[in-house]
N, C-alpha and C positions, 0 to 999 in steps of 0.2 A: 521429371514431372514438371507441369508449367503450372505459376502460380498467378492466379487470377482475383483482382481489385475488382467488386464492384460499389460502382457511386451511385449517389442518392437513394438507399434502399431508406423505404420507409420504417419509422420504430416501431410500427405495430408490428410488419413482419417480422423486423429484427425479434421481437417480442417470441414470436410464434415459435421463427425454428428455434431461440434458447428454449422455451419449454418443449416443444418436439425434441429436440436433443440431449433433455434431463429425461425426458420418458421414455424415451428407448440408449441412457446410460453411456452415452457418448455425448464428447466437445462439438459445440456450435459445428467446427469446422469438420469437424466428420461427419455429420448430419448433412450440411450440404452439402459434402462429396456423396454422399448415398443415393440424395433428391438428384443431383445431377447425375448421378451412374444410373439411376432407375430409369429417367424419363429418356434417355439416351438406348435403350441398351433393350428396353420391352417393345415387344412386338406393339404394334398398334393396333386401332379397334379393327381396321379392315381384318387383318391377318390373323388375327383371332376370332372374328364374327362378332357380329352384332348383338348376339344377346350375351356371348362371356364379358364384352366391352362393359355394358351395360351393367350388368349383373358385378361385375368387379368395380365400379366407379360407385357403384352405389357402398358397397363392401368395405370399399375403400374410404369410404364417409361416416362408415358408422352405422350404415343403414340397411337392415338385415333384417326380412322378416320370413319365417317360414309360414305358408300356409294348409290348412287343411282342407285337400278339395273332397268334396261328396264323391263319390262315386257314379257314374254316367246310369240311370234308368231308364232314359228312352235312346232309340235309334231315330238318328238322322233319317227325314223323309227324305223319299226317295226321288230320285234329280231325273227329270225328263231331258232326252236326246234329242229329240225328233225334230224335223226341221218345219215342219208344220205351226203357226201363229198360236199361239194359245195353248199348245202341248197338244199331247195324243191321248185317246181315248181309251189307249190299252193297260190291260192292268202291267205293272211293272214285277216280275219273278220275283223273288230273293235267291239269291247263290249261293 
C-alpha cells in the first residue's frame, strides 16, 4: 500500500473529515481512505444519467424531499402535423 502526505490542508477541513470520521465510527485516516476510494471508484454522472447524478448529489447533501403529485385531469391538447401556416382546419380523431 502507498502512503500519502498531504500539505497545506486547511483546519477547517481538517475539522470536517474528524467529525465525518467520529460519525460514521472510524479514524480520520480511514475516512479518507473511503472519500478517496468513493470518488475514484463510482461511476460518474455521465454513466449513471443525469437525473440519478442529480438526484444522488442532492442525497448526498442531506437534501431529500419527497413530493406529492395530484394526479393528471386533463389531456394534453392535441398537436397539429400539417404542414400548412397556422395549422389545419381538420378536426384531429382520438386513437
Amino acid at each position: 500500500m502507498a502512503t500519502l502526505t498531504i500539505r497545506g490542508l486547511d483546519d477547517d477541513v481538517r475539522e470536517r473529515l474528524r467529525a465525518r470520521a467520529a460519525e460514521h465510527g472510524r479514524s480520520m485516516e480511514a475516512e479518507i481512505r473511503a472519500i478517496l476510494t468513493s470518488a475514484v471508484t463510482a461511476p460518474s454522472g455521465l454513466e449513471r444519467g443525469l437525473g440519478t447524478f442529480i438526484h444522488s448529489s442532492f442525497a448526498d447533501a442531506g437534501l431529500t424531499v419527497e413530493l406529492d403529485l395530484p394526479p393528471r385531469s386533463e389531456h394534453g391538447r392535441a398537436v397539429d402535423f400539417s404542414d400548412e401556416p397556422g395549422g389545419s382546419d381538420r378536426e384531429v380523431a382520438d386513437a
